[in-house]
RODO-2510 file (C-alpha; in nm, 4 decimals, decimal comma):
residues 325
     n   res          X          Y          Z
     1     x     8,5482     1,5090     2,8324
     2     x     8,6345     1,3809     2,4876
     3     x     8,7595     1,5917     2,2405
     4     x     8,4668     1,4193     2,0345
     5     x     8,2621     1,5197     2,2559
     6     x     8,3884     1,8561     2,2429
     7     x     8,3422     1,8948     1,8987
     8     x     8,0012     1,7697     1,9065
     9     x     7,9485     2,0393     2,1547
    10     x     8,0774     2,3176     1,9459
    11     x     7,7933     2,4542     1,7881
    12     x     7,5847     2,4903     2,0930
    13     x     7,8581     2,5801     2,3078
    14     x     7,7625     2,9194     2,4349
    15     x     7,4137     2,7575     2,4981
    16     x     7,5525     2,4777     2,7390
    17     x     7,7452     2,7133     2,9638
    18     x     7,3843     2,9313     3,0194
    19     x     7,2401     2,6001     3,0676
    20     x     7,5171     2,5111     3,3453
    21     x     7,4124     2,8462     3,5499
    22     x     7,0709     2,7893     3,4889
    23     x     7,0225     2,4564     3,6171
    24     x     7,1946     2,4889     3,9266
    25     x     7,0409     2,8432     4,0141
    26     x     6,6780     2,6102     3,9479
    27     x     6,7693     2,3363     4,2122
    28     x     6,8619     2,6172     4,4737
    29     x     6,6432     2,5308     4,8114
    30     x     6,6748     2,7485     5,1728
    31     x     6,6615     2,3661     5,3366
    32     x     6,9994     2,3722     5,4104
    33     x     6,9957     1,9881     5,3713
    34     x     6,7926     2,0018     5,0454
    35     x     7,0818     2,2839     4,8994
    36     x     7,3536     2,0180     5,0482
    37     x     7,1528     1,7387     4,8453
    38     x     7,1178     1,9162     4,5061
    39     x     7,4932     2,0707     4,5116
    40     x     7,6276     1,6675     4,5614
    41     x     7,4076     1,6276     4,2429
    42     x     7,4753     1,8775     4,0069
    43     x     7,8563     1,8564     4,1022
    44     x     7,8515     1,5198     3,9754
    45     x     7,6401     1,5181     3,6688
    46     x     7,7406     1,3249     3,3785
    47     x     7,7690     1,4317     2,9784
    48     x     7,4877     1,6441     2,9605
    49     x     7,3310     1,4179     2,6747
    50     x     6,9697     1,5169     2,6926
    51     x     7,0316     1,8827     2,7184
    52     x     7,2540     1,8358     2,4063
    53     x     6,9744     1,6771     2,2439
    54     x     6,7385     1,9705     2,3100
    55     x     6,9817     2,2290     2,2229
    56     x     7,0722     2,0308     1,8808
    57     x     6,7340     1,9275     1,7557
    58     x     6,6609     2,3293     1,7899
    59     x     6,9321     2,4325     1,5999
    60     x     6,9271     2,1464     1,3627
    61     x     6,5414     2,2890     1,2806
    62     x     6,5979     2,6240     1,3174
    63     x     6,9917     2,7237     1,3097
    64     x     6,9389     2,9279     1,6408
    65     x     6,8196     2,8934     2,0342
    66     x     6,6354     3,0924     2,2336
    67     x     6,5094     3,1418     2,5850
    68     x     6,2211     2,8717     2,5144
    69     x     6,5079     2,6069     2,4461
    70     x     6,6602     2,6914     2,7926
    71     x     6,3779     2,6410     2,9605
    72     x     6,3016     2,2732     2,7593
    73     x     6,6168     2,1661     2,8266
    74     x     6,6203     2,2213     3,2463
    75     x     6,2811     2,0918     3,1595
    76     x     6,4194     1,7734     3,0440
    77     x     6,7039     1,7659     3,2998
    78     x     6,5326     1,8094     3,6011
    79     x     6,2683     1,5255     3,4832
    80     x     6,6002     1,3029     3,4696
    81     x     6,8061     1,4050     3,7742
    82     x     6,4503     1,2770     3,9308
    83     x     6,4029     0,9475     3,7342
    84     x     6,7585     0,9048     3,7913
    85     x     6,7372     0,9820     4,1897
    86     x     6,4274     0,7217     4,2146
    87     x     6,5247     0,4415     4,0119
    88     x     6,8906     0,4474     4,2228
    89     x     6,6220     0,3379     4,5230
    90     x     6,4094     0,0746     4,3068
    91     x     6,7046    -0,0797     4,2431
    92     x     6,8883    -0,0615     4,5561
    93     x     7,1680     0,0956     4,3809
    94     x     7,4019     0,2218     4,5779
    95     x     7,6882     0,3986     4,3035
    96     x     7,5833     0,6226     4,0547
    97     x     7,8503     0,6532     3,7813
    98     x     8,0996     0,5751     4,0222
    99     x     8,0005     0,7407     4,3182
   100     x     7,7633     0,7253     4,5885
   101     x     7,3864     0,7016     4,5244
   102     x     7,1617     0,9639     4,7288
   103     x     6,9819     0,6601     4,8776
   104     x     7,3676     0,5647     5,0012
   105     x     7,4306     0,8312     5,1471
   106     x     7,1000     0,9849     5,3307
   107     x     6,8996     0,6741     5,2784
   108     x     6,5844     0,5751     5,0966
   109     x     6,2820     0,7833     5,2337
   110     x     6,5315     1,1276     5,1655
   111     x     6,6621     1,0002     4,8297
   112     x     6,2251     0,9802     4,7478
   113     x     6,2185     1,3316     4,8373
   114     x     6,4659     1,4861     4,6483
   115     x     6,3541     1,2945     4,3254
   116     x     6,0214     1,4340     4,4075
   117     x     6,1360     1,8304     4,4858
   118     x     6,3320     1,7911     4,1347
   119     x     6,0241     1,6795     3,9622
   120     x     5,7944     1,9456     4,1316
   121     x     6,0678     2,2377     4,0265
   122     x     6,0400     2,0791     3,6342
   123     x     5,6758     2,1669     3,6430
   124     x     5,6860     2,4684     3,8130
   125     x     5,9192     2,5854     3,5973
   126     x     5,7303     2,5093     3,3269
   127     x     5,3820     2,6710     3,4838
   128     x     5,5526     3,0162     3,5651
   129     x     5,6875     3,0495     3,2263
   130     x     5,3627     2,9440     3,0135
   131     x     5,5201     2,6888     2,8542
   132     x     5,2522     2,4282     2,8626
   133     x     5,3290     2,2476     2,5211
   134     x     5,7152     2,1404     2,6583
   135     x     5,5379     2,0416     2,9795
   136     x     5,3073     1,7982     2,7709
   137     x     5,5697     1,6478     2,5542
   138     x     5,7144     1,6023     2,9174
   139     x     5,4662     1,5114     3,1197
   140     x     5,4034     1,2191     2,8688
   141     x     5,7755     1,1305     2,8596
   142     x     5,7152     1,0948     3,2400
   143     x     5,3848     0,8824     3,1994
   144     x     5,5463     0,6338     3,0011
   145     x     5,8881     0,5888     3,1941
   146     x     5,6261     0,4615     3,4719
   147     x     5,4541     0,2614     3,2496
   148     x     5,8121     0,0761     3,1313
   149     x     5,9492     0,0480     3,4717
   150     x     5,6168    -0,1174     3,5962
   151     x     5,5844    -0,3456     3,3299
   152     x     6,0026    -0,4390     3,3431
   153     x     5,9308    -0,5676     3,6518
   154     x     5,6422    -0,7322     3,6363
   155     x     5,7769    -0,9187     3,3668
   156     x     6,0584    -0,9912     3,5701
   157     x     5,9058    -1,1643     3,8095
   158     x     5,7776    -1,4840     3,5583
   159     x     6,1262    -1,4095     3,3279
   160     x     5,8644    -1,4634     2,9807
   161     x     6,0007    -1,1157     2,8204
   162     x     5,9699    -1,1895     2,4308
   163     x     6,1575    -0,9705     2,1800
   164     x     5,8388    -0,7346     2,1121
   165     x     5,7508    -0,6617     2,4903
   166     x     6,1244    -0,6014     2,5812
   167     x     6,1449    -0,3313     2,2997
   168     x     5,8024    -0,2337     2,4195
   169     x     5,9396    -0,1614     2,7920
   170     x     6,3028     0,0010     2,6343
   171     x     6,0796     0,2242     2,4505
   172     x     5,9272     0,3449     2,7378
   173     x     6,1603     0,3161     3,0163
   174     x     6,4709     0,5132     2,8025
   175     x     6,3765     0,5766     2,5001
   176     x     6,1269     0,8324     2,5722
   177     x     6,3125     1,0551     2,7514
   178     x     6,5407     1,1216     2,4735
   179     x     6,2806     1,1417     2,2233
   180     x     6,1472     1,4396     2,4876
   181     x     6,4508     1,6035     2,4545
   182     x     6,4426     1,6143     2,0837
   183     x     6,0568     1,7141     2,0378
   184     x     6,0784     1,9792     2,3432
   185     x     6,3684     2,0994     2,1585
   186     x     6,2109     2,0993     1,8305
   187     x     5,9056     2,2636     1,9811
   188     x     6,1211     2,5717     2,1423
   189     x     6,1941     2,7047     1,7672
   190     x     5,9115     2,5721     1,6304
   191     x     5,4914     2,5132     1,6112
   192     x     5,5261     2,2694     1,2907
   193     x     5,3587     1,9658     1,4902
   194     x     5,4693     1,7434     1,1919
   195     x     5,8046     1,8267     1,2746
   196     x     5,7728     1,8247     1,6232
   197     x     5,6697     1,4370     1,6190
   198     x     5,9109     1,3680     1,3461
   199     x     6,1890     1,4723     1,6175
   200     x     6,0420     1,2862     1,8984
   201     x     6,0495     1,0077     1,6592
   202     x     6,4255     1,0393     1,5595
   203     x     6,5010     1,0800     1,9499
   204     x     6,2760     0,7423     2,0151
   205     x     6,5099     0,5472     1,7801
   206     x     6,8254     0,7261     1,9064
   207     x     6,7260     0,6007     2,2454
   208     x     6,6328     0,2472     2,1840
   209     x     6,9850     0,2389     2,0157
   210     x     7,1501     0,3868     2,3493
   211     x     6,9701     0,1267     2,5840
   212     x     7,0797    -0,2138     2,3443
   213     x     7,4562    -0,0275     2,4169
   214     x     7,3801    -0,0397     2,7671
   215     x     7,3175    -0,4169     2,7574
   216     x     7,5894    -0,5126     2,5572
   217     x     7,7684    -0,3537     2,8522
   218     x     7,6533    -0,5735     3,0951
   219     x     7,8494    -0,8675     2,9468
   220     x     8,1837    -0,7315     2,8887
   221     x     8,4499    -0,5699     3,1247
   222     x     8,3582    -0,1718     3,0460
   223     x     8,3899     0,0396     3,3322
   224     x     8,0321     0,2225     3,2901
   225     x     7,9666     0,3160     3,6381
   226     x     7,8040    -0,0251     3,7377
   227     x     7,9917    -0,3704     3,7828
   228     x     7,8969    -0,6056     3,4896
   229     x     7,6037    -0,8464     3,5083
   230     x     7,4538    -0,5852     3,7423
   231     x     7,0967    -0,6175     3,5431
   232     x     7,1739    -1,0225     3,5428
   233     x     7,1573    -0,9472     3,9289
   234     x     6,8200    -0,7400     3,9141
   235     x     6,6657    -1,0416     3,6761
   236     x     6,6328    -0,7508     3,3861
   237     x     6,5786    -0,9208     3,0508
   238     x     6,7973    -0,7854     2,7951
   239     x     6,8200    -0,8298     2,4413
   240     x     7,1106    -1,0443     2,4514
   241     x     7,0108    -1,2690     2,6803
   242     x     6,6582    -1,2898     2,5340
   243     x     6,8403    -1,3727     2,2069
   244     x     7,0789    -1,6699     2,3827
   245     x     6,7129    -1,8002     2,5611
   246     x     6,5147    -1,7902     2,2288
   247     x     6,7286    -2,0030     2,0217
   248     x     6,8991    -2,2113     2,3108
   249     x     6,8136    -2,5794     2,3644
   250     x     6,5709    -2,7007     2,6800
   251     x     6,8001    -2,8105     2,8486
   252     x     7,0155    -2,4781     2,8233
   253     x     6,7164    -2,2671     2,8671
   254     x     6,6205    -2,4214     3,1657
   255     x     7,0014    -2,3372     3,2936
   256     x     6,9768    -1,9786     3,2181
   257     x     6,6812    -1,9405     3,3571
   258     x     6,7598    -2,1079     3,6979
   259     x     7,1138    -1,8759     3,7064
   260     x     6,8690    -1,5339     3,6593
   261     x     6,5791    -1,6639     3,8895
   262     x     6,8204    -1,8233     4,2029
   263     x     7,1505    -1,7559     4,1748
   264     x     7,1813    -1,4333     4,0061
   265     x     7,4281    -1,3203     4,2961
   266     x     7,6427    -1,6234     4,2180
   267     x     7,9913    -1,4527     4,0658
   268     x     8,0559    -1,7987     3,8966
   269     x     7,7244    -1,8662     3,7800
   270     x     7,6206    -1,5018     3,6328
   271     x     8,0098    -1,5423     3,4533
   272     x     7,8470    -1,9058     3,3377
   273     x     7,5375    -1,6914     3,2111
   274     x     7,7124    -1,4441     3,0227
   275     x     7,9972    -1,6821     2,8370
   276     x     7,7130    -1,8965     2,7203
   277     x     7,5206    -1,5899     2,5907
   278     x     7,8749    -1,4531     2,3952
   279     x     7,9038    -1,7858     2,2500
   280     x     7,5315    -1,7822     2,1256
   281     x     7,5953    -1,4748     1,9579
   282     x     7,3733    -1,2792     2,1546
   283     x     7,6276    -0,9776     2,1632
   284     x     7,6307    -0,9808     1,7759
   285     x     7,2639    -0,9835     1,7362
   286     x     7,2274    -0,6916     2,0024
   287     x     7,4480    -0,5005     1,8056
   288     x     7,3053    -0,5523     1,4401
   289     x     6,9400    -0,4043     1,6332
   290     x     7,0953    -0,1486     1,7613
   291     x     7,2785    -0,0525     1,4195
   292     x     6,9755    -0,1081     1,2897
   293     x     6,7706     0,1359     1,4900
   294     x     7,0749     0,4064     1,4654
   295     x     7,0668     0,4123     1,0824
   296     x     6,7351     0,4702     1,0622
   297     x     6,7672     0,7743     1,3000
   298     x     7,0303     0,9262     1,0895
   299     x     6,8782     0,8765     0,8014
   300     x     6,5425     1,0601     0,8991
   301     x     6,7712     1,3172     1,0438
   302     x     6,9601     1,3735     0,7343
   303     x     6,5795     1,4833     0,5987
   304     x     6,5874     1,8319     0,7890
   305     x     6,8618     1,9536     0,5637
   306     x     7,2409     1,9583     0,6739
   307     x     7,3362     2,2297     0,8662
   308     x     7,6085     2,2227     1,1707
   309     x     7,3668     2,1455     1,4460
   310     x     7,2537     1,8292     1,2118
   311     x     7,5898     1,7146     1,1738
   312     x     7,6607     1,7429     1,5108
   313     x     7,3436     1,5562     1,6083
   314     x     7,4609     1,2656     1,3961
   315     x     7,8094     1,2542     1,5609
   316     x     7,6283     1,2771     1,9123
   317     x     7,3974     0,9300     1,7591
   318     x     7,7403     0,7615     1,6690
   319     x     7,9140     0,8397     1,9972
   320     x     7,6281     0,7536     2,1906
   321     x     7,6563     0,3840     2,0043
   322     x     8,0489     0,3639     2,0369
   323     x     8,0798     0,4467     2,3554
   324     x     8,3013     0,2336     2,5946
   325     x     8,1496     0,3300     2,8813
***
């Protein structure tokens, strides 16, 4: 860990290390291979952003936490660790931040399975502590990461993803889920709907921010836990490329689109692909959006006062845009 990231972490500190205990006392199973599955997991988890989020946006509202902010963020992080689990086998991803996938390692059909029994313990949890208003800013989080994965590939498949329908799907398909975090959080201090939505809708632009990053990554030489020009491989549209395509000639148009559509496993032609989108300036224009879409987070952010917890929350939006991996 960072020490930036360890001073972002310093106001909710105490609350992280409960969260820790919590979350892997809520994945225990007595299937030995289930308990096998969901200790692989949890060993290898990554920054804990969402449950930062949570624990942030309720201290940035209220300057305290409480048992209901526990429970939103292992809410939150359970929904994930599933998305996460069944998106590794949509994919056919076989490394997950460096390591082995659960569909690499005990296959498809038992990687399904644990995504759902992580999903099913979210909304239990939820049930048996009464906490149906974090299980409906959830549930919708859920609803829509569908909806964006669904309509990513659909588009995928006839590669005509204009500006507004890729923002549409990024939205939806990452964007929600921290926007989840932020309102669930929001809503474990507080029952000011105004400023419930207000934090889903700082936590929507926060995310939309975090996904451009996460293209820009595909076309340089960042070691982020996949090997660049991975979503070039899957035929994913991202703003970059979208940006070379929409002001390239026919001619070049027509050669990008061949590389994604038959030879996006070609080393030499998905390099081709991504020095012709550098030279467009497709990097640069990825990277004023996403500046874009991080200001205007802060800056409705700054609106809830300026306490620790809101500084901290604006560090966490800067690191999660200046990240090198």
């Amino acid at each position: 860990m960072s020490t930036t990231l360890a001073k972002i972490q310093s106001p909710i500190a105490n609350a992280l290390s409960q969260f820790e205990k919590k979350f892997r006392q809520s994945v225990k199973s007595k299937v030995p291979l289930l308990d096998k599955i969901t200790h692989y997991i949890v060993r290898r988890k990554g920054k804990q952003m969402r449950p930062m989020f949570v624990f942030l946006s309720a201290k940035a509202i209220n300057n305290s936490l409480n048992e209901r902010s526990q429970v939103a963020a292992t809410l939150v992080e359970l929904l994930h660790t599933a998305t996460l689990v069944h998106d590794d086998v949509v994919d056919d991803a076989y490394q997950r931040r460096g390591f082995f996938s659960i569909n690499a390692l005990w296959k498809n059909k038992i990687a399904v399975l644990v995504g759902d029994y992580f999903l099913s313990k979210g909304l239990l949890l939820a049930v048996e502590k009464n906490e149906f208003d974090l299980l409906r800013i959830v549930s919708k989080a859920v609803q829509e990461m569908s909806e964006g994965e669904l309509l990513q590939i659909e588009k995928a498949r006839r590669l005509d993803i204009k500006e507004d329908v890729y923002f549409d799907i990024i939205r939806k398909k990452t964007a929600t889920l921290i926007a989840s975090a932020c309102a669930s959080g929001a809503a474990s201090v507080t029952k000011d709907q105004l400023l419930i939505e207000k934090m889903w809708s700082i936590g929507e632009k926060i995310g939309i921010a975090f996904q451009i990053k996460d293209d820009i990554f595909d076309y340089g030489k960042a070691e982020i836990g996949k090997p660049t020009g991975i979503d070039i491989q899957e035929k994913k549209m991202t703003l970059p490329l979208i940006y070379a395509l929409n002001n390239a000639k026919y001619s070049d148009r027509r050669m990008l689109i061949n590389i994604v559509k038959n030879h996006n496993k070609d080393k030499k032609k998905v390099q081709q692909l991504i020095d012709f989108v550098i030279r467009a300036g497709g990097i640069e224009y990825a990277e004023e959006k996403m500046n874009q879409y991080k200001e205007e987070a802060i800056k409705d952010l700054r609106t809830l006062g300026n306490n620790d917890a809101v500084m901290s929350l604006e560090q966490l939006i800067e690191f999660s845009t200046t990240r090198k991996k």
